[in-house]
N, C-alpha and C positions, 0 to 999 in steps of 0.2 A: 633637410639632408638626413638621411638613413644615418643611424650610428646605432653599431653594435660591440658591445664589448664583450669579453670574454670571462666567466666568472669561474674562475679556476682554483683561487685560493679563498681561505674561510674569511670571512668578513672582520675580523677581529685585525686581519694582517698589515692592514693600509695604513690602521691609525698607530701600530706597533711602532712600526719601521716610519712611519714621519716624525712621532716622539721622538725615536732613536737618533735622527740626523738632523732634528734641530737641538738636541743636547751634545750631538756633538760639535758641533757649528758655534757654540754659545748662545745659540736664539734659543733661550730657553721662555718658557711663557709662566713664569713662574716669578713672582716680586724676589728682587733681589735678596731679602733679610731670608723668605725660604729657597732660594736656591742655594745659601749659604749653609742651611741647616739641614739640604738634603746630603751638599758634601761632606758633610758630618756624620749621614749616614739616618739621619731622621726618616720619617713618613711624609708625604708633602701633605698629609690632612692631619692638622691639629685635633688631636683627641683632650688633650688637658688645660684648659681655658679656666680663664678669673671666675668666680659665679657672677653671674648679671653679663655677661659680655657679648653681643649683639653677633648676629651673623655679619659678615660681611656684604651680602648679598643674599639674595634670594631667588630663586627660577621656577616662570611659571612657562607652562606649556598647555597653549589650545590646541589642540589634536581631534579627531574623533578618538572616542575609546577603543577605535583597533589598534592605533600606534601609538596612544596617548600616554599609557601606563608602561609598556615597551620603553620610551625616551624616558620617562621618569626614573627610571632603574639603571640604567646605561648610561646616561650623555657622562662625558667625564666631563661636566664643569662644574656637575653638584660635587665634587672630590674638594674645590677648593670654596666650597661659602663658608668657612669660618676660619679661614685664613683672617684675622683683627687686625693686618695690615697691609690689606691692599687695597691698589692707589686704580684710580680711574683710569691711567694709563696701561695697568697691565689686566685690567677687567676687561679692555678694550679688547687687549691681543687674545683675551681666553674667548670672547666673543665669536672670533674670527674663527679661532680653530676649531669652536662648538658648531656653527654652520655644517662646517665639514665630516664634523663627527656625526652630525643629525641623518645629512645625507647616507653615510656609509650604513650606520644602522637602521635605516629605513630601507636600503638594499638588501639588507639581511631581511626583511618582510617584503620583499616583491613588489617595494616602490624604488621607481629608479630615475622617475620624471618630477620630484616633487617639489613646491613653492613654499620658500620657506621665509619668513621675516622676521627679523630679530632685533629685539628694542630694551635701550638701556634707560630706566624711570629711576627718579629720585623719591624717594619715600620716606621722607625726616621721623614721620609719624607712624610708620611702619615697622616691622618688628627688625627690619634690617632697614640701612640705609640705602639701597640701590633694589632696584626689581629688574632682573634679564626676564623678556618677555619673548618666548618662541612661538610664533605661529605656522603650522602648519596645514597643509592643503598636501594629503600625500598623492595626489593623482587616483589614475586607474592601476589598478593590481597587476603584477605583470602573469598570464598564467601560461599554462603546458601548452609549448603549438606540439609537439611531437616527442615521442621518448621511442630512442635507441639503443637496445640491451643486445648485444652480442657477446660471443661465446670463443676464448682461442685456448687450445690445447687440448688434450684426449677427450674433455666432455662433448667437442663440437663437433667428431664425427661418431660419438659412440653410438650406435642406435638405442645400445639397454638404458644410455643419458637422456633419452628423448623428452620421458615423464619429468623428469628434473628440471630442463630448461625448461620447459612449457611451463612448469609451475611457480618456477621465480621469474616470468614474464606476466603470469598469469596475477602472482600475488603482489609485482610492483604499487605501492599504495600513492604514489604521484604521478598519477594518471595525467594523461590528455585533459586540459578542460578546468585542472585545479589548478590555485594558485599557487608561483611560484615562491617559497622562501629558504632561507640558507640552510635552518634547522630539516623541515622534508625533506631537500636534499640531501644534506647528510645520513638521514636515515633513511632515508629510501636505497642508498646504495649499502648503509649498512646491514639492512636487512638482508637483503638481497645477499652480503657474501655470506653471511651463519646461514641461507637454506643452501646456497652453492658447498661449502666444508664442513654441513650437520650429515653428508650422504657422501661416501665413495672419495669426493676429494678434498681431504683435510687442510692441506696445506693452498689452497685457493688464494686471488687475490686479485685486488682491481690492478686491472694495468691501463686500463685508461680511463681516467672521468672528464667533461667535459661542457657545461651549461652555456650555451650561445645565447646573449641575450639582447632581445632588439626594443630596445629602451624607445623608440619611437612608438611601436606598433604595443608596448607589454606584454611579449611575445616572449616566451625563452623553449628554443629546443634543446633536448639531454641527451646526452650521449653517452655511454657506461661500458668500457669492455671488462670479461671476467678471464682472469688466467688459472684455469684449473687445476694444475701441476696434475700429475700421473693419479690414478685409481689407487687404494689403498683398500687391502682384505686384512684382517684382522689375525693374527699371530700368535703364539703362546703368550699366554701370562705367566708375566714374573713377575715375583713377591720380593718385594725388599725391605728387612727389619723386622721380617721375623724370625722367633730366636724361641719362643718359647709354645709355639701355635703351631702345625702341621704345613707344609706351602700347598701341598697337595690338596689339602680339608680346603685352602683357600680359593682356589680354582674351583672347587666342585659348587663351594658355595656361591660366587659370581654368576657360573653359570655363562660364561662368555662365548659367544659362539665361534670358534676358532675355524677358520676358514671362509669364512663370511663376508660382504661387503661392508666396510665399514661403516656405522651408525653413530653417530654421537647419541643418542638416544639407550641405544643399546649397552652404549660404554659409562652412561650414568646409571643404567638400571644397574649394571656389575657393579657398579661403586653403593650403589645405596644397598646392595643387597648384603655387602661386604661390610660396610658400615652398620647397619641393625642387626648382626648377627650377633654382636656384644663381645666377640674375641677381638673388634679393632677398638683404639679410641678416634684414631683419627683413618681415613682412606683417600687415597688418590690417585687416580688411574689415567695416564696419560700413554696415549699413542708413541710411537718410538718412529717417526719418521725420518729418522737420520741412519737406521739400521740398514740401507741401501738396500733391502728389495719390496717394494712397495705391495706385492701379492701375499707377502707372508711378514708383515712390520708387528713387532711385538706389541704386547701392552704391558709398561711398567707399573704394578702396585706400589706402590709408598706407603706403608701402613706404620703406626704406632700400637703395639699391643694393649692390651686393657690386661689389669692385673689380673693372676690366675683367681684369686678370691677378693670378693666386695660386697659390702653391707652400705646400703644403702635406706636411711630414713624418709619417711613421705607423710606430707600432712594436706589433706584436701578436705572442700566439702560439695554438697549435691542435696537439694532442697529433699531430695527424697529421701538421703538418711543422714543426714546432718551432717558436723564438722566427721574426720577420719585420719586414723594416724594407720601404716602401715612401717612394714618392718622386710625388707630385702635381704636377702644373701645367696650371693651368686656365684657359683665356683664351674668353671669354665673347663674346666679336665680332670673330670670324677675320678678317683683311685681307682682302677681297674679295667673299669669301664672305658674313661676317655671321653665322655660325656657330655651335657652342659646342664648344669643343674640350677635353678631359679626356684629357692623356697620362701613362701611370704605370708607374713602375718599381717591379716589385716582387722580394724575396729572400729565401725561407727555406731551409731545409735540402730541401728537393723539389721546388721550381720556383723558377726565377728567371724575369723575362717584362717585355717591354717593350713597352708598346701604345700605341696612341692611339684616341678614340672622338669623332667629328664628330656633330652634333646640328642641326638645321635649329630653326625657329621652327611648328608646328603650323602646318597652315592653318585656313581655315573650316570642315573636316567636319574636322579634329583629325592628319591625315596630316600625317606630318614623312619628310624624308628626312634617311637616316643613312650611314655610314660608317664604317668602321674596319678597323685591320690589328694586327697583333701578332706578334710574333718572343718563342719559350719553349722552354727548358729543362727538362723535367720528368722524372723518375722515371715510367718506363711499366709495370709486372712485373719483369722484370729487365733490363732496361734502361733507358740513357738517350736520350732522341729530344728532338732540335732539330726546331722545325719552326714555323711560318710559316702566317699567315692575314688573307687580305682580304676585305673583306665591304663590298655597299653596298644599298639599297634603299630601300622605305616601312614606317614604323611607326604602329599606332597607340596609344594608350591611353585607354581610357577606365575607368569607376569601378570595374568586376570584371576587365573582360576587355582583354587583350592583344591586338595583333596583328602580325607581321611578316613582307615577303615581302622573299627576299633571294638574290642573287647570291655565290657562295662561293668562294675559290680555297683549298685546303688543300695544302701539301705538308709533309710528314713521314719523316726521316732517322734509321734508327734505329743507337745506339755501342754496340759493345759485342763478344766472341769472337761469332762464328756469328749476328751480329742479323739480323732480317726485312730484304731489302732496300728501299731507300725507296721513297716513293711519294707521286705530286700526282694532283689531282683537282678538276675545275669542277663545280657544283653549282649547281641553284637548288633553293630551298628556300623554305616556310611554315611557321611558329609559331602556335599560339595558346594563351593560358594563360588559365584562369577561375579567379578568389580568390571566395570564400565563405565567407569566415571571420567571427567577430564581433568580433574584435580581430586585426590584422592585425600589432599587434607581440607578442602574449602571446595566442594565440586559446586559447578552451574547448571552440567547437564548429562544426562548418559545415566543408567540405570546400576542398579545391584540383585541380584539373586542367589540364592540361601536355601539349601534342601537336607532333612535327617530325615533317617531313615533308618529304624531300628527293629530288630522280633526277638524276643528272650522268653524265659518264665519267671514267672514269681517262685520267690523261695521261703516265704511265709506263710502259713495257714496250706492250705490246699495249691497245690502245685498247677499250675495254668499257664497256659499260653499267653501271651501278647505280643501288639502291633502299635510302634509309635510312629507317626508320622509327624513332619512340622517344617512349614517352610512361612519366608517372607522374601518380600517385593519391595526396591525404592526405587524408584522413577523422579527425576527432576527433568521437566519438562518448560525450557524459555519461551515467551509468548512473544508474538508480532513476527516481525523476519529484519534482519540487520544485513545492513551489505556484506558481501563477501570479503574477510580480511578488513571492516574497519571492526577494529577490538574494542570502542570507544561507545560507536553506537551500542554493540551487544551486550555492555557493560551496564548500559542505561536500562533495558529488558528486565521487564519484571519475569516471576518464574513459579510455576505450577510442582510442588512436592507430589505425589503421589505413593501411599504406604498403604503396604494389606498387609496380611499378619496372620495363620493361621495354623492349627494342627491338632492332631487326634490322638487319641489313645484306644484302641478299638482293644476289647477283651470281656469275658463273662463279667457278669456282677458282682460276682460274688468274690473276684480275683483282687488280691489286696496287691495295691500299686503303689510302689513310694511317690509320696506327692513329690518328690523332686523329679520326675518323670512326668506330672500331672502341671498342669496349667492354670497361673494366676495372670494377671494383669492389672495397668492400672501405672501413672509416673511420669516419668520427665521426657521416656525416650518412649510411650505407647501413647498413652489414653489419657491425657491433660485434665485436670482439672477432681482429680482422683487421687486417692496416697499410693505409695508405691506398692504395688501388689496388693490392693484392698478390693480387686474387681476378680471376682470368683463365684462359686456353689453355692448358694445361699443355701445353710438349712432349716429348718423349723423353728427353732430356736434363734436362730436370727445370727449364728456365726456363720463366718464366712470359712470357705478348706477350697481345696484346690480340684478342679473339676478335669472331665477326660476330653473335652471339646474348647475347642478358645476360637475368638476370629476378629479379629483390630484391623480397623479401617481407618486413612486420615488424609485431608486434602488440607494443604497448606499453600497458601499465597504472599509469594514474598517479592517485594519490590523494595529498587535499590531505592535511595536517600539522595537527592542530586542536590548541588549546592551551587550557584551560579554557573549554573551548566555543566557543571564536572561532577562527576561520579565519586560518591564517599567510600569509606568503607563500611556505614553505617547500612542495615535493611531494616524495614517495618514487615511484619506477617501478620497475616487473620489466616485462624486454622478451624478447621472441625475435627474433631477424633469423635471414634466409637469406638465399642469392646465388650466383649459377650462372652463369659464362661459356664456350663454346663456340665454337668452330667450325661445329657443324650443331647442329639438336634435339637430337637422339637423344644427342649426348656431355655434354648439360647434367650438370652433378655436383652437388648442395646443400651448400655449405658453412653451418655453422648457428653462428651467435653468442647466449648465452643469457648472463644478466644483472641487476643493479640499480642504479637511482643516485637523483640527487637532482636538485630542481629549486628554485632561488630566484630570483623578480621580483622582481631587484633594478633601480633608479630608472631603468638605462640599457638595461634589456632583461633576458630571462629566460638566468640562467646554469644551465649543464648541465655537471652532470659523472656520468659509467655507468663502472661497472668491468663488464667482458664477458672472459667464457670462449670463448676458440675451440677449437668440438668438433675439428676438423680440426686445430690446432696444439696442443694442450692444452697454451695457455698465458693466461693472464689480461693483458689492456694495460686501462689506465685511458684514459678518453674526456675531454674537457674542451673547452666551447664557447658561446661567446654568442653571442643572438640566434637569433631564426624568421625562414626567408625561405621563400617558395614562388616 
């Protein structure tokens, strides 16, 4: 006989509501000394036992390892094995009711036909007195005969809705064909409604779900309607709780595009751009769906101010210049100006440096003017160079892409027996940096590009022209090909780095360049297996100074870490690096770093650590460093 039943509510609900109406009936399955002690308000699993005192029981379960470890975790009759005083009669009754439990949670894994046998052993010599023996035979799997996703309310005849539904039919991941269980289900429909309310209809919702399952055939068809409530376009922002901040400077800063169809994506980029700008401590931006007209629904800010002034202390370290203490203060609304002012002292074993960094408020097309100057200390080659930087202009930023053009003043004094003599230099200069990445603090895949572009003259010795040029390339590139929308397989995909690195300083010879303008390499984040900034101009003498040509090169391979079929957050890499710094072309030299390490996403960003062979020193340094930045 055909029998189908309807699987409408979550697997958990059957065995709720039959506990519930046999404790209220009195048929409790519980020995009477702890049904005593639960109306007293106890736990019915004894947690505080005599030492030495025996389970009551013990439960084993033959399964295959698909459902086997599942019932090990679930059955509610391991809840009562150290009840010390239960009697054979009421082991009996928990028997009974564990059948039934076995059953229901083996429906939640897409067994709905299975054979199950259940045997009570005496076991004197065993670490408990009694053994429950479950055996199971879960059947065949019941899988997809069909899935049905329909659409009611303004998304079903919108045409500009067309892409949207296609693509939450498109990305259902409990396809036709797979098996069915309670857990996919569930999220198969949840997914489904964040891509339905991440675009145009926020307020969304299933109005009908539906699993028909024909427990004869292990067959189940789904059925899923989505209720889209009304379009939603995005509205004024308003600020609430600010008191000591601009609401206006707030607005420009989000960036929200007011009259727009509504993005949740959009509406967290405003929140995170409003949060790293350092005048909030806290941000949060929610839709106003209640404001009754759906074409023009505000967006409320919730913000917490960050105080007008704060010193903040910082202590890290980076195998490239050891431990590092730094020194903050950050005053948020300069006297006159209105500003944002970020000045920091910092000190490790290769640079000590003292800056400051001014910040305007965006305007209406996102251009802010900036500022800033810095006095450093740094380890060059071999030597040491104080030397000094001011800088002012426009910046802009928006969602990928960077932009800034800027006035420069560089001078650089080099210490040391026989050092380059120094040298200043004005500049005006253009930036622009494009991110493409798909996680911007742990990316998988998608690129970065990075372009300077500067002509000044020198202001030292003999007055001359120059031309700086310098750009670089990150490419992460996943290998093999993964299903469409499974995140599981792609996760497993190993992945191909790809870094170049390069730039010039073109000018007469005879033109004194501040090596802070001039090109070293060599570290944690170029040329492995080298010190940091020890890959430069060799002279005659055999010290190293900072040359007018550079070019780094690096292919990295990194695969993830799988651990009984699931994806860690651990990676192993083997890298190659190169890097070459000169004076002309033609003296470029390849130094080559070759290599392996490791990589863990841990909670605060992805830590790396590479031990690398320098072919050129043959000597091995170890690498160590958190965080991606492009």
């Amino acid at each position: 006989m055909l029998r189908v039943l309807r699987w409408l509510a979550p697997a958990w609900m059957p065995a709720f509501l039959c506990t519930g109406i046999l404790l209220l009936q009195g048929c409790s399955l519980l020995p009477r000394s702890e049904a005593a002690r639960e109306d007293a308000g106890a736990s019915p699993v004894v947690g505080d036992r005599a030492a030495g005192t025996r389970d009551a029981f013990t439960v084993e379960v033959q399964a295959p390892d698909t459902v086997r470890d599942y019932l090990v975790r679930n059955l509610e009759i391991q809840r009562y094995r150290q009840l010390d005083d239960l009697g054979a009669a009421e082991l009996s009754r928990l028997m009974v009711a564990a059948e039934a439990n076995a059953r229901e949670l083996l429906g939640t894994l897409g067994y709905f036909t299975p054979t199950l046998t259940l045997e009570l052993k005496e076991t004197p010599e065993g670490k408990a007195p009694r053994e429950v023996r479950i055996t199971v035979a879960p059947g065949e799997p019941t899988r997809i005969r069909a899935v049905d996703i329909e659409f009611s309310g303004p998304i079903a005849a919108d045409p500009e809705a067309a892409d949207q539904r296609e693509a939450i039919r498109r990305d259902w991941p409990l396809r036709a064909g797979r098996t069915f269980t309670q857990t996919g289900w569930d999220n198969a429909k949840s997914a489904a409604l964040r891509s339905l309310t991440a675009r145009r209809f926020p307020t969304g919702s299933v109005a009908l779900s539906r699993a028909d399952i024909d427990a004869d055939r292990a067959e189940a068809g789904l059925r899923v309607r989505y209720e889209s409530g009304p379009a939603y376009r995005f509205g004024p922002l308003e600020v609430r709780g600010s008191e000591r901040y601009d609401a206006d400077g707030a607005r420009r800063i989000a960036r929200l595009p007011t009259g727009s169809d509504y993005d949740q994506q959009q509406l967290l980029d405003a929140q995170q751009r409003l949060a790293s700008s350092g005048y909030y401590d806290s941000v949060f931006l929610t839709l106003d769906t209640d404001a009754g007209n759906p074409q023009w629904a505000p967006v409320i800010a919730q913000v917490r101010e960050a105080p007008l002034q704060k010193v903040v202390l910082g202590v890290g370290f980076t195998t490239d210049s050891g431990p590092r203490l730094s020194l903050d203060h950050i005053h948020n609304r300069m006297p006159l100006l209105g500003w944002r002012a970020v000045s920091k002292l910092s000190v490790d074993r290769e640079t000590q440096s003292l800056g400051t960094e001014w910040n305007g408020i965006p305007d209406d097309k996102g251009w802010r003017r900036f500022a800033s100057g810095q006095l450093k200390r740094e380890t060059s080659g071999s030597y040491k160079v104080d030397s000094g930087r001011l800088r002012g202009g426009l910046g802009k930023t928006s969602d990928h892409i960077d932009y800034n053009y800027f006035l420069q003043y560089d001078y650089a004094q080099n210490r040391g027996f026989n050092a380059p003599p120094s040298a200043s230099a004005l500049s005006i200069n253009w930036g622009w940096t494009g991110r493409y990445f798909d996680d911007m603090g742990a990316p998988t895949r998608g690129h970065g590009v990075a372009l300077e572009v500067g002509a000044g003259y020198t202001l030292t010795g003999e007055r001359l022209p120059f031309t700086r040029v310098y750009g670089r390339w990150l490419g992460i590139i996943p290998l093999g090909r993964a299903e469409e929308g499974d995140r599981a397989s792609e996760a497993r995909r190993g992945r191909l780095q790809l870094r170049a690195e390069a730039g010039a300083v073109v000018a007469q010879d005879r033109a004194q360049i501040p090596s802070t303008l001039m090109f070293l390499t060599g570290g944690d984040t170029t040329v492995r297996g080298y010190g940091y900034r020890q890959i430069g101009t060799e002279r005659a003498d055999g010290q190293i100074v900072a040359g007018r040509y550079m070019t780094v090169a690096s292919v990295e391979w990194q695969q993830p870490y799988i651990h009984q079929g699931k994806p860690t957050d651990w990676e192993s890499v083997v890298f190659v690096d190169a890097g070459a710094v000169a004076d002309r072309p033609g003296d470029l030299k390849t130094k080559v770093g070759l290599g392996v390490g490791a990589r863990w996403r841990s909670p605060v960003g992805p830590v790396q650590g590479d031990l690398a062979y320098g072919v050129d020193t043959k000597k091995f340094r170890l690498h160590l460093r958190l965080g991606f930045t492009f």
